[in-house]
N, CA, C and O atoms as CSV, one atom per row, in Angstrom:
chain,resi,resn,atom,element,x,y,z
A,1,UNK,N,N,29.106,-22.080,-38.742
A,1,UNK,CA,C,27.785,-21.498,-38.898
A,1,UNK,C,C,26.975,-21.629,-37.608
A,1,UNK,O,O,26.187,-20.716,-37.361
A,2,UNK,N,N,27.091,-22.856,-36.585
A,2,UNK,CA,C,26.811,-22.496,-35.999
A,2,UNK,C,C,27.325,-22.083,-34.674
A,2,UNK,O,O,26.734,-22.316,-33.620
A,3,UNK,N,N,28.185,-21.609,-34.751
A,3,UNK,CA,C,28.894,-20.756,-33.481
A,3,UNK,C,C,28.479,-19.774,-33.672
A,3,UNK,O,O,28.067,-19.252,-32.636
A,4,UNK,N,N,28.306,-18.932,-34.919
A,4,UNK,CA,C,27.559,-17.811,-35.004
A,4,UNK,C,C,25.916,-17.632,-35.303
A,4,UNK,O,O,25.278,-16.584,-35.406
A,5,UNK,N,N,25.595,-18.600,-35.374
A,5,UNK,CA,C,23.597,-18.934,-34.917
A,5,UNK,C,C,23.410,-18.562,-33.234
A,5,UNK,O,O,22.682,-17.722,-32.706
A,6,UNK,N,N,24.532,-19.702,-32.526
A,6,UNK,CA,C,24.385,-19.476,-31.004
A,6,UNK,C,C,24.805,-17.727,-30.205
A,6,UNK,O,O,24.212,-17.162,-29.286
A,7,UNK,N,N,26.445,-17.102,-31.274
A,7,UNK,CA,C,26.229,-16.091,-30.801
A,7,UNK,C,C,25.133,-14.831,-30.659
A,7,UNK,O,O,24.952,-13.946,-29.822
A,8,UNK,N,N,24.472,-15.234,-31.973
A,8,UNK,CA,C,23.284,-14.204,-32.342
A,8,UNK,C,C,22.036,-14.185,-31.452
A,8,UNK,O,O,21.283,-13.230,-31.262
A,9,UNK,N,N,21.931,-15.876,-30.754
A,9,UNK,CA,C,21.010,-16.071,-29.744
A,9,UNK,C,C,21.434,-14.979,-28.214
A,9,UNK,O,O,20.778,-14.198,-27.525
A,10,UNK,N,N,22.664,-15.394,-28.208
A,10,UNK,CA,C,23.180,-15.046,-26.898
A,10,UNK,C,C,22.628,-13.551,-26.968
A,10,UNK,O,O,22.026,-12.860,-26.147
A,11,UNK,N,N,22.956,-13.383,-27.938
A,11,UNK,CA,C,22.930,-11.326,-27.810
A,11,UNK,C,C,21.739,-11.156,-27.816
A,11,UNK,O,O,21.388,-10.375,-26.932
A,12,UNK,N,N,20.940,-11.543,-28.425
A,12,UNK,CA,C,19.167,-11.835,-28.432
A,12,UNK,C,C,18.901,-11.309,-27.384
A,12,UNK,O,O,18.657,-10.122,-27.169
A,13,UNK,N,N,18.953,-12.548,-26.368
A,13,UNK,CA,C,18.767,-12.369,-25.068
A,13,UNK,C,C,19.833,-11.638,-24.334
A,13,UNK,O,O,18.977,-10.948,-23.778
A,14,UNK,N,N,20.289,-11.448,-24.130
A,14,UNK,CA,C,21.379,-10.495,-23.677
A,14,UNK,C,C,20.600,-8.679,-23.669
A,14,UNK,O,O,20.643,-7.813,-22.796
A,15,UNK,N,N,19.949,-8.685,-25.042
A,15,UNK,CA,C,19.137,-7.256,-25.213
A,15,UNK,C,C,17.986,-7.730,-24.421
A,15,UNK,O,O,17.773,-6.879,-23.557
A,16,UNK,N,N,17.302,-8.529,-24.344
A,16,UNK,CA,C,15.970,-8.381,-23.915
A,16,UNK,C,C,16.087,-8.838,-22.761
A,16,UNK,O,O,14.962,-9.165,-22.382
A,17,UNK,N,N,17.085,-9.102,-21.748
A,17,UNK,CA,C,17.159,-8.984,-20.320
A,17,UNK,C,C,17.552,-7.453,-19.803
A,17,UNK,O,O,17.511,-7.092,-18.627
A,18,UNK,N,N,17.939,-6.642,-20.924
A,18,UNK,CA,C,18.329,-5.558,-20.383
A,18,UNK,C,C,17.219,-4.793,-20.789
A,18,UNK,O,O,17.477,-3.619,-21.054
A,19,UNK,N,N,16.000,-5.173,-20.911
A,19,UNK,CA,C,14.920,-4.224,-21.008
A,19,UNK,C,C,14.613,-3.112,-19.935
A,19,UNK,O,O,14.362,-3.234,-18.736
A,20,UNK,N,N,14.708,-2.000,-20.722
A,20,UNK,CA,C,14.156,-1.099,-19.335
A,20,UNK,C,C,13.541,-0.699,-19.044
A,20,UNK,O,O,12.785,-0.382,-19.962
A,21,UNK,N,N,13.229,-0.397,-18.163
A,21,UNK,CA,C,12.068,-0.153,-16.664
A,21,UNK,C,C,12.358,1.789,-16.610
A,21,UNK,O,O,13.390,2.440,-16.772
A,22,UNK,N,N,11.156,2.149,-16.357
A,22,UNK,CA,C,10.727,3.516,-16.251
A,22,UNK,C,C,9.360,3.457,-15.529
A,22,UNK,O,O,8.517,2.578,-15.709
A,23,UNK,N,N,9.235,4.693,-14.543
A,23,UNK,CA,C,8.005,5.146,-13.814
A,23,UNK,C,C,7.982,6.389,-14.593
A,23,UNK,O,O,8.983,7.027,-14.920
A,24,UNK,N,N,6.559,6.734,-14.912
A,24,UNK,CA,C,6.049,8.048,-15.138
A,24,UNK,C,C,5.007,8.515,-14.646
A,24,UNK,O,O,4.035,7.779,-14.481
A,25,UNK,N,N,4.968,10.212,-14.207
A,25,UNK,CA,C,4.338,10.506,-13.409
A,25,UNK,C,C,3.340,11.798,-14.551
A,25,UNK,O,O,3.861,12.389,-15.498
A,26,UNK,N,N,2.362,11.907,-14.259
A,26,UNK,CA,C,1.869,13.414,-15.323
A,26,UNK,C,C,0.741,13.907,-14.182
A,26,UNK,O,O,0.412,13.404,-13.108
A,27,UNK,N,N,0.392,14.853,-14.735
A,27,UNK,CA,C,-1.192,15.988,-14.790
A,27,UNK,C,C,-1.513,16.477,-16.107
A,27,UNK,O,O,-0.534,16.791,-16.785
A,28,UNK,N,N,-2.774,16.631,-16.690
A,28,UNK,CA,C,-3.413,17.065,-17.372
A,28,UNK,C,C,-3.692,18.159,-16.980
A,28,UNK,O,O,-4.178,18.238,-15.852
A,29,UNK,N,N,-3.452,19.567,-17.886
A,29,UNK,CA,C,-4.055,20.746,-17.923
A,29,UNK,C,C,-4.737,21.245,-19.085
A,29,UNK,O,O,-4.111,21.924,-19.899
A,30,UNK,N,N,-6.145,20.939,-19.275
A,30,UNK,CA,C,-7.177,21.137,-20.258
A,30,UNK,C,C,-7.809,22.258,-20.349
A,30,UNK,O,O,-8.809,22.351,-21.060
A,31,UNK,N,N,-7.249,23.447,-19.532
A,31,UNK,CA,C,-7.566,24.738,-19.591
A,31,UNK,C,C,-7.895,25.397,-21.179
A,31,UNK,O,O,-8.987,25.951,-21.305
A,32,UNK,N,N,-7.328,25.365,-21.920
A,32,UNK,CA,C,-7.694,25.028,-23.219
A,32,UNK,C,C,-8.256,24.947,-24.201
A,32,UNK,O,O,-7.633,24.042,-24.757
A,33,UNK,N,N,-9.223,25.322,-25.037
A,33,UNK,CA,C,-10.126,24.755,-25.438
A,33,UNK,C,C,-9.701,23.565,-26.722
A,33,UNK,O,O,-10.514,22.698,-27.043
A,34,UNK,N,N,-8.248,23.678,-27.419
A,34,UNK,CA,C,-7.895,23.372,-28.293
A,34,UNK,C,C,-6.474,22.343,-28.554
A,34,UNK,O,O,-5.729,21.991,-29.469
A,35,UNK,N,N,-6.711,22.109,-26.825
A,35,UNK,CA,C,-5.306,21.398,-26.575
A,35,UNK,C,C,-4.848,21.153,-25.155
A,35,UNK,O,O,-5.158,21.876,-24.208
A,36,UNK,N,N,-3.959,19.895,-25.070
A,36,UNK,CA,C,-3.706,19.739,-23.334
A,36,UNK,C,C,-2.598,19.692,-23.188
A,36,UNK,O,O,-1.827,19.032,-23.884
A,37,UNK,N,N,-2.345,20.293,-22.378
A,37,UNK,CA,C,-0.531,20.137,-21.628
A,37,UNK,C,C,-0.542,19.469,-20.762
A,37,UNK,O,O,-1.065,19.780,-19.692
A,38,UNK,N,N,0.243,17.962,-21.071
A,38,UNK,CA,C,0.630,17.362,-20.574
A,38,UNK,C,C,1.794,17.799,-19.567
A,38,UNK,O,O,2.392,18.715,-20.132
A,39,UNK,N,N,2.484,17.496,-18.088
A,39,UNK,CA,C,3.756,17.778,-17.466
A,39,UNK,C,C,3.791,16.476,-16.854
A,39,UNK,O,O,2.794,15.890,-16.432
A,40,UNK,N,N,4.871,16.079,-16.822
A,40,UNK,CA,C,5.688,15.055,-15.869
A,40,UNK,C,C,6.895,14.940,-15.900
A,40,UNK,O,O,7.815,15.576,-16.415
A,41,UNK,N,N,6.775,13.773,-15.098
A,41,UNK,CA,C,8.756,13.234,-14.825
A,41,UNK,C,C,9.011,11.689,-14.979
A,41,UNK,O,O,8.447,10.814,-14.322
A,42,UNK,N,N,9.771,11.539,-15.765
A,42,UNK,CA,C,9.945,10.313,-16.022
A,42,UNK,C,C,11.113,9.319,-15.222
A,42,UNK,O,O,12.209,9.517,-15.746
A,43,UNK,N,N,11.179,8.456,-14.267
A,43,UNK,CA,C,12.104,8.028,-13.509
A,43,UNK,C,C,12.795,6.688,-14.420
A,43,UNK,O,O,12.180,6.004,-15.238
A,44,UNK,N,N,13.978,6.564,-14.096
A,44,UNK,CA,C,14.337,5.656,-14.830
A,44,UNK,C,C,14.669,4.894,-13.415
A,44,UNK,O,O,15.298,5.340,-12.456
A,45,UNK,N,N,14.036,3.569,-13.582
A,45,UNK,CA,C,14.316,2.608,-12.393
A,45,UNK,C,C,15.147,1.296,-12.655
A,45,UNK,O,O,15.299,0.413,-11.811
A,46,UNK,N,N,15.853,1.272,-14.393
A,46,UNK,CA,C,16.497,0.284,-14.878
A,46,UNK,C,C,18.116,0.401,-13.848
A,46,UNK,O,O,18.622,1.138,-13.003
A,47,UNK,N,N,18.416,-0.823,-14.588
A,47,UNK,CA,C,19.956,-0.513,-14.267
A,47,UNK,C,C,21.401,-0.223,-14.814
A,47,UNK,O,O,22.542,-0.613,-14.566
A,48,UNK,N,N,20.674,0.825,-15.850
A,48,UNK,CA,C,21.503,0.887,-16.854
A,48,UNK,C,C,21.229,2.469,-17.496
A,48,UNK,O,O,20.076,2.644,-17.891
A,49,UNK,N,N,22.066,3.503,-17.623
A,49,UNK,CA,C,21.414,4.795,-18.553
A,49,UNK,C,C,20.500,4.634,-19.217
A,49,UNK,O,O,20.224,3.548,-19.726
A,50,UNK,N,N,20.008,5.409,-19.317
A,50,UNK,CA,C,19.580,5.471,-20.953
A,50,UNK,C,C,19.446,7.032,-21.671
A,50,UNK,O,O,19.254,8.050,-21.005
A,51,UNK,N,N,19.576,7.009,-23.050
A,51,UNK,CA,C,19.660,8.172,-23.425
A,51,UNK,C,C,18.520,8.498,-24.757
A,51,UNK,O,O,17.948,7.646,-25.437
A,52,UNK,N,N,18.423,9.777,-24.855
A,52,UNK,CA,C,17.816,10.581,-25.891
A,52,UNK,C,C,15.819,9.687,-25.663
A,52,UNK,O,O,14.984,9.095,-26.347
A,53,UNK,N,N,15.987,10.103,-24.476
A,53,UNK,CA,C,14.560,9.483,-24.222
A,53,UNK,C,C,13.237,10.343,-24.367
A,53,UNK,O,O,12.958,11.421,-23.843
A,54,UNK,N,N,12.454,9.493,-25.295
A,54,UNK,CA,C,10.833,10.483,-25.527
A,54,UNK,C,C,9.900,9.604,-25.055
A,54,UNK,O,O,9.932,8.405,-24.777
A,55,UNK,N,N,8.872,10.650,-25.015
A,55,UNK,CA,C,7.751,9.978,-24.529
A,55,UNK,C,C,6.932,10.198,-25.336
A,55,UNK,O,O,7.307,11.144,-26.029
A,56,UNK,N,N,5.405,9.600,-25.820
A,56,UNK,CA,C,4.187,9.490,-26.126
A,56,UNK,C,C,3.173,9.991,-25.244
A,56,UNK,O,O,2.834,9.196,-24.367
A,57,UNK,N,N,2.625,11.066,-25.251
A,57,UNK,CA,C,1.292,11.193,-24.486
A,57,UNK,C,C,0.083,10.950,-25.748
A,57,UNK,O,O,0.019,11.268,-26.936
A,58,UNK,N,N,-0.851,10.180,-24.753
A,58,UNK,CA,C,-1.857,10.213,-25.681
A,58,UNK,C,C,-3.466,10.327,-25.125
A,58,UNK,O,O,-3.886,9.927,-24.039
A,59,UNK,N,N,-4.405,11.154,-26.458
A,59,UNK,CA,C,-5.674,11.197,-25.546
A,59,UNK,C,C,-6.655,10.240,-25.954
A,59,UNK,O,O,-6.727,9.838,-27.115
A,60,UNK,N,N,-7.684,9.729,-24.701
A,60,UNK,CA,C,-8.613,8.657,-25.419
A,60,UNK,C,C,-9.893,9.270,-24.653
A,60,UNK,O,O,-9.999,10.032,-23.692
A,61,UNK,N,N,-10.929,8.537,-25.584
A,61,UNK,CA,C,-11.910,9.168,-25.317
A,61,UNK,C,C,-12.533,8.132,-24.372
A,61,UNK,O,O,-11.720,7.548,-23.655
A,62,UNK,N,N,-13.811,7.799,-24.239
A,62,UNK,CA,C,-14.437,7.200,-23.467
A,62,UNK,C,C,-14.323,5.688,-23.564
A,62,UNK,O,O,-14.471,4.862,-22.663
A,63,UNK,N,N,-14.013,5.491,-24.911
A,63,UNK,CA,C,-14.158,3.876,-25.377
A,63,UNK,C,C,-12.731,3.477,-25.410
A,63,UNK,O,O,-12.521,2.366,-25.895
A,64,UNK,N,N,-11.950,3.993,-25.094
A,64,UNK,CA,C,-10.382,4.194,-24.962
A,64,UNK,C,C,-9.618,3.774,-26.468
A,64,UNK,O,O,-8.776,2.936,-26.789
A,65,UNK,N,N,-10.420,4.866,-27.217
A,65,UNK,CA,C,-9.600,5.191,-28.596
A,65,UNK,C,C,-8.762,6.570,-28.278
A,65,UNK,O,O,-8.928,7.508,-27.497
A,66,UNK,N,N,-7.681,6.193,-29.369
A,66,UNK,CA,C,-6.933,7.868,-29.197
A,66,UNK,C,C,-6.923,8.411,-29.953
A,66,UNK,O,O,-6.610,8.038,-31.083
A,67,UNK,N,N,-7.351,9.809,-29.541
A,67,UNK,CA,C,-8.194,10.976,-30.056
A,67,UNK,C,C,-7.176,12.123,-30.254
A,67,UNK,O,O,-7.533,13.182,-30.772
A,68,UNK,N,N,-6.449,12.001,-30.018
A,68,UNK,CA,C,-5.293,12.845,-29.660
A,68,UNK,C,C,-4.099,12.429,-29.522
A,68,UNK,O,O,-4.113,11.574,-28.637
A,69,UNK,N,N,-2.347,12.682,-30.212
A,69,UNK,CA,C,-1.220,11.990,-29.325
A,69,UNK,C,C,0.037,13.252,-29.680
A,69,UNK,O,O,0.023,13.927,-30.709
A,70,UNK,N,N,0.739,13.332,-28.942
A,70,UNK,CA,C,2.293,14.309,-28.973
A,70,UNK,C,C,3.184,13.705,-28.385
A,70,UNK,O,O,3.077,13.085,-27.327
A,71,UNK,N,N,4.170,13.858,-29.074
A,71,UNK,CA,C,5.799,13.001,-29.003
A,71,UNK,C,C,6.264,14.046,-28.243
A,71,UNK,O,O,5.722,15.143,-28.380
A,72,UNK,N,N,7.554,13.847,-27.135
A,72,UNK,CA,C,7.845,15.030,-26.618
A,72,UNK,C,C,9.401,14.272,-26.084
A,72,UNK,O,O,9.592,13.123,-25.686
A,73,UNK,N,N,10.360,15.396,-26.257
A,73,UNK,CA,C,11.751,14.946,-26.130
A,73,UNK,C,C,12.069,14.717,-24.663
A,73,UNK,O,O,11.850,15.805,-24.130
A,74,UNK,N,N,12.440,13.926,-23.819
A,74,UNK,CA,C,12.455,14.105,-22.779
A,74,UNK,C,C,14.183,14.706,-22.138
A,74,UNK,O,O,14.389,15.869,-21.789
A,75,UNK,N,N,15.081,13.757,-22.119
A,75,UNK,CA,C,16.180,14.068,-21.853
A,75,UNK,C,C,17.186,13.573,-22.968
A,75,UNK,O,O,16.794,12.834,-23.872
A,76,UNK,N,N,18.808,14.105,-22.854
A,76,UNK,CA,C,19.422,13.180,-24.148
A,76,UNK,C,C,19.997,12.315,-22.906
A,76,UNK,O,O,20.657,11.393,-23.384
A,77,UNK,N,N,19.996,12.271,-21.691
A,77,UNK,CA,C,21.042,11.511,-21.006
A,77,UNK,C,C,19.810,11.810,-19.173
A,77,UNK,O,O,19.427,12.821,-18.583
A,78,UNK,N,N,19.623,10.242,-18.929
A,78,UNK,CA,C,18.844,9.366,-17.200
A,78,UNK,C,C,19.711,8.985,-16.916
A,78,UNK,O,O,20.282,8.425,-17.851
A,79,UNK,N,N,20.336,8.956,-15.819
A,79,UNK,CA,C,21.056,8.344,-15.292
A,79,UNK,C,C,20.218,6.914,-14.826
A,79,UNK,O,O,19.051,6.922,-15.219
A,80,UNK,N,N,20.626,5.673,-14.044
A,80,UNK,CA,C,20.179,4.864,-13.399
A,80,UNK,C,C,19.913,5.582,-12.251
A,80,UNK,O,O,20.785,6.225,-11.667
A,81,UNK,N,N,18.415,5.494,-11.779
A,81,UNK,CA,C,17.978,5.595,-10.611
A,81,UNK,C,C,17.412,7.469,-10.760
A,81,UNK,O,O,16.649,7.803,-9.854
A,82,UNK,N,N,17.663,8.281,-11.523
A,82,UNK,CA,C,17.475,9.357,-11.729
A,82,UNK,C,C,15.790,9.851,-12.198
A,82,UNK,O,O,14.740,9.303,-11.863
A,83,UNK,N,N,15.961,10.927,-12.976
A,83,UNK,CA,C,14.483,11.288,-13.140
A,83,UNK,C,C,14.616,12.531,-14.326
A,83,UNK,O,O,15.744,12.743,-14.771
A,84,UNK,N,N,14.151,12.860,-14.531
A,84,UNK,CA,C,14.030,14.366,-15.558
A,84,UNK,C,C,12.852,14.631,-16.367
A,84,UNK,O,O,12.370,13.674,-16.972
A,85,UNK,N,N,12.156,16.104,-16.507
A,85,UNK,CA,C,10.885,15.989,-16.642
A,85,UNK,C,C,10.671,16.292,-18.136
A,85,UNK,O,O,11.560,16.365,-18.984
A,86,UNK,N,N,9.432,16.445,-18.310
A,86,UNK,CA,C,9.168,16.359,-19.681
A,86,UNK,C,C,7.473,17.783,-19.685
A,86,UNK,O,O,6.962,18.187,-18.641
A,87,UNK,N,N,7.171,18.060,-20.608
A,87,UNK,CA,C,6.069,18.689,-21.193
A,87,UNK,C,C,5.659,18.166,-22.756
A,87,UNK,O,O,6.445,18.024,-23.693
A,88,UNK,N,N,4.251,17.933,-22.759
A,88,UNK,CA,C,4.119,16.994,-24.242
A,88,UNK,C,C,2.892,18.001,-24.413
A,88,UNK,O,O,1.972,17.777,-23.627
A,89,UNK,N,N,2.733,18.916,-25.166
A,89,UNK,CA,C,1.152,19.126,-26.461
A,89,UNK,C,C,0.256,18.158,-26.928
A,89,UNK,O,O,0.619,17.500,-27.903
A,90,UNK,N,N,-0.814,17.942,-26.443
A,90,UNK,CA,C,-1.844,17.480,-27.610
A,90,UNK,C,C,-2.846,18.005,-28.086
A,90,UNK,O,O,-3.473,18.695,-27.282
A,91,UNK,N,N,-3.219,17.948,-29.036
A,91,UNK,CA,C,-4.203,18.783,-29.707
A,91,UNK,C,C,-5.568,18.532,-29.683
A,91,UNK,O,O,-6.394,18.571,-30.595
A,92,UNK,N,N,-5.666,18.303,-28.662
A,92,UNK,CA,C,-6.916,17.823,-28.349
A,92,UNK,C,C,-7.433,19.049,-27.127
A,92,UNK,O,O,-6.612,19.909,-26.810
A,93,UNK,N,N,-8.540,19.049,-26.621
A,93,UNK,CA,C,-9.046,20.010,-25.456
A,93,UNK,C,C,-9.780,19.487,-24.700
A,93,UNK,O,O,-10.159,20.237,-23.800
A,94,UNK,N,N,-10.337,18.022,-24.660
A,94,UNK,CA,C,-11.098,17.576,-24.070
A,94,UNK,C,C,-10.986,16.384,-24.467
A,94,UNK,O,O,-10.914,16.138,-25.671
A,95,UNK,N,N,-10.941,15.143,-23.261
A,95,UNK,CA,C,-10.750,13.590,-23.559
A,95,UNK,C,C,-10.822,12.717,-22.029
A,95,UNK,O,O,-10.338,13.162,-20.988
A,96,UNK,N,N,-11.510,11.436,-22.147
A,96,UNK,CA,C,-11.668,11.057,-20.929
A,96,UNK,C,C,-11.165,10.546,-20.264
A,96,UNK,O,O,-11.642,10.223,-19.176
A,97,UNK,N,N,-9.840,10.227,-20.702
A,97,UNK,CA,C,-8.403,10.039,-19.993
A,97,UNK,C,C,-7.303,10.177,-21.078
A,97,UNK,O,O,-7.511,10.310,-22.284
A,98,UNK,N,N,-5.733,10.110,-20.268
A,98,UNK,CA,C,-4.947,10.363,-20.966
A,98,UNK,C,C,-3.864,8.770,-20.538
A,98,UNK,O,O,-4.221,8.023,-19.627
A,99,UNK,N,N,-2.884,8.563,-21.171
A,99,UNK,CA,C,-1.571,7.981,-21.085
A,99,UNK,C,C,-0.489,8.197,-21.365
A,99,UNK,O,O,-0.492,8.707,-22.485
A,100,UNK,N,N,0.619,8.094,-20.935
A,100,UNK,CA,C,1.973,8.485,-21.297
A,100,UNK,C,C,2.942,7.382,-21.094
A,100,UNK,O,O,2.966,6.577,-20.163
A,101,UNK,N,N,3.486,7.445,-21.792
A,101,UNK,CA,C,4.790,6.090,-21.844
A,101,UNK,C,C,6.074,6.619,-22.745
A,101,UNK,O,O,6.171,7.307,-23.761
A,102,UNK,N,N,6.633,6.222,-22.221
A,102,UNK,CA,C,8.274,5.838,-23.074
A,102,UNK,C,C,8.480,5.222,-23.864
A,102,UNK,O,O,8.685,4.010,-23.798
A,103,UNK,N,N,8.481,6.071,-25.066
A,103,UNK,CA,C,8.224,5.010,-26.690
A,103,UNK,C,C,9.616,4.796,-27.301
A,103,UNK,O,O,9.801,3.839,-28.053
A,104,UNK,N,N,10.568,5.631,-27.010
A,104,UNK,CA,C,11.637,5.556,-27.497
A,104,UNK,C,C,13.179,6.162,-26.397
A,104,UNK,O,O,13.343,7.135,-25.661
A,105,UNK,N,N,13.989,5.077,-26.775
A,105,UNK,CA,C,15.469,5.460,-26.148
A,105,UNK,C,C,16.736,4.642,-26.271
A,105,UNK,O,O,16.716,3.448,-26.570
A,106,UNK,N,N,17.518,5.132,-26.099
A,106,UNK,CA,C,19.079,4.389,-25.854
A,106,UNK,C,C,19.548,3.827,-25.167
A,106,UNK,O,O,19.709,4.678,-24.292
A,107,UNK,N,N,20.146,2.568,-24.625
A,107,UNK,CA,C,20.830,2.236,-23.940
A,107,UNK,C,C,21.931,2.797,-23.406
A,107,UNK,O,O,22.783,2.387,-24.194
A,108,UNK,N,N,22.505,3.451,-22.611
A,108,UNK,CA,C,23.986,4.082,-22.397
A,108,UNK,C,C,24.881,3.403,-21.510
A,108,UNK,O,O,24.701,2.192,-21.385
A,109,UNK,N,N,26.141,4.134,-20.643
A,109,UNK,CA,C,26.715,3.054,-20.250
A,109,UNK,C,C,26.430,3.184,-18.786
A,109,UNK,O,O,26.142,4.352,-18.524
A,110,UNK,N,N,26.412,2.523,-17.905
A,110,UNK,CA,C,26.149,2.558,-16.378
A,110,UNK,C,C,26.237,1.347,-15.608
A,110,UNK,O,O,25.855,0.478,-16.392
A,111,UNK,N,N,26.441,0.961,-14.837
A,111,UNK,CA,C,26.694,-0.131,-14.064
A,111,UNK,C,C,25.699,-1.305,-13.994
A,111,UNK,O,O,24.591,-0.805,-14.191
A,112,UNK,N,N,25.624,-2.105,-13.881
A,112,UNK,CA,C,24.349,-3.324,-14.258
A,112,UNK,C,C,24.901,-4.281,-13.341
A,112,UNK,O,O,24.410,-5.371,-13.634
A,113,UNK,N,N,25.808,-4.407,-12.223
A,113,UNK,CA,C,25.405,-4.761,-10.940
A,113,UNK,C,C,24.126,-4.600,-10.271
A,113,UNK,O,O,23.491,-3.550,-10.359
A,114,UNK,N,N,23.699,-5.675,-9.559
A,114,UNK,CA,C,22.800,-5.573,-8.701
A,114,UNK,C,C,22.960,-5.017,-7.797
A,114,UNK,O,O,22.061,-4.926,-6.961
């Protein structure tokens, strides 16, 4: 019982050293009256694929509540060190800033040498 307590640790950590790392880049186009198009590119700076990756854009208003948010598919397959862009909808037309992040993805297979 406990050889398999310690393996369950190991893998624990084992996932959460392989957390990954992403840069994202956007512009807001609020041309609009009823909605913003989000565009960017999402870099993957881990060391490891990753796949079927989305992003979250979201809008906040002044007090930095969100007023607005759209899920948007990005790629099914980043290489390490790569990039690929994205376009996200929100239904919003007006907001006093925006954010975008990487809410969801896969691990895939790729080299994890330093």
């Amino acid at each position: 019982m406990v050889g398999g307590l310690l393996v369950a640790v190991l893998l624990l950590l084992a996932v959460e050293s392989a957390a990954q790392d992403f840069q994202v880049t956007f512009t807001a186009d609020q041309t609009t009256p009823n909605r913003t198009k989000i565009t960017g590119t999402v870099v993957n700076t881990g060391r490891i694929d990753v796949l079927d990756v989305h992003v979250t854009a979201e809008a906040l208003d002044a007090g930095g509540k969100v007023v607005g948010r759209g899920i948007a598919f990005v790629s099914p397959n980043i290489p390490q060190g790569a990039s690929a862009p994205f376009e996200a909808l929100i239904p919003v037309g007006t907001a006093a800033k925006f954010r975008v992040r990487v809410t969801n993805y896969r691990q895939g297979l790729g080299a994890q040498a330093p």
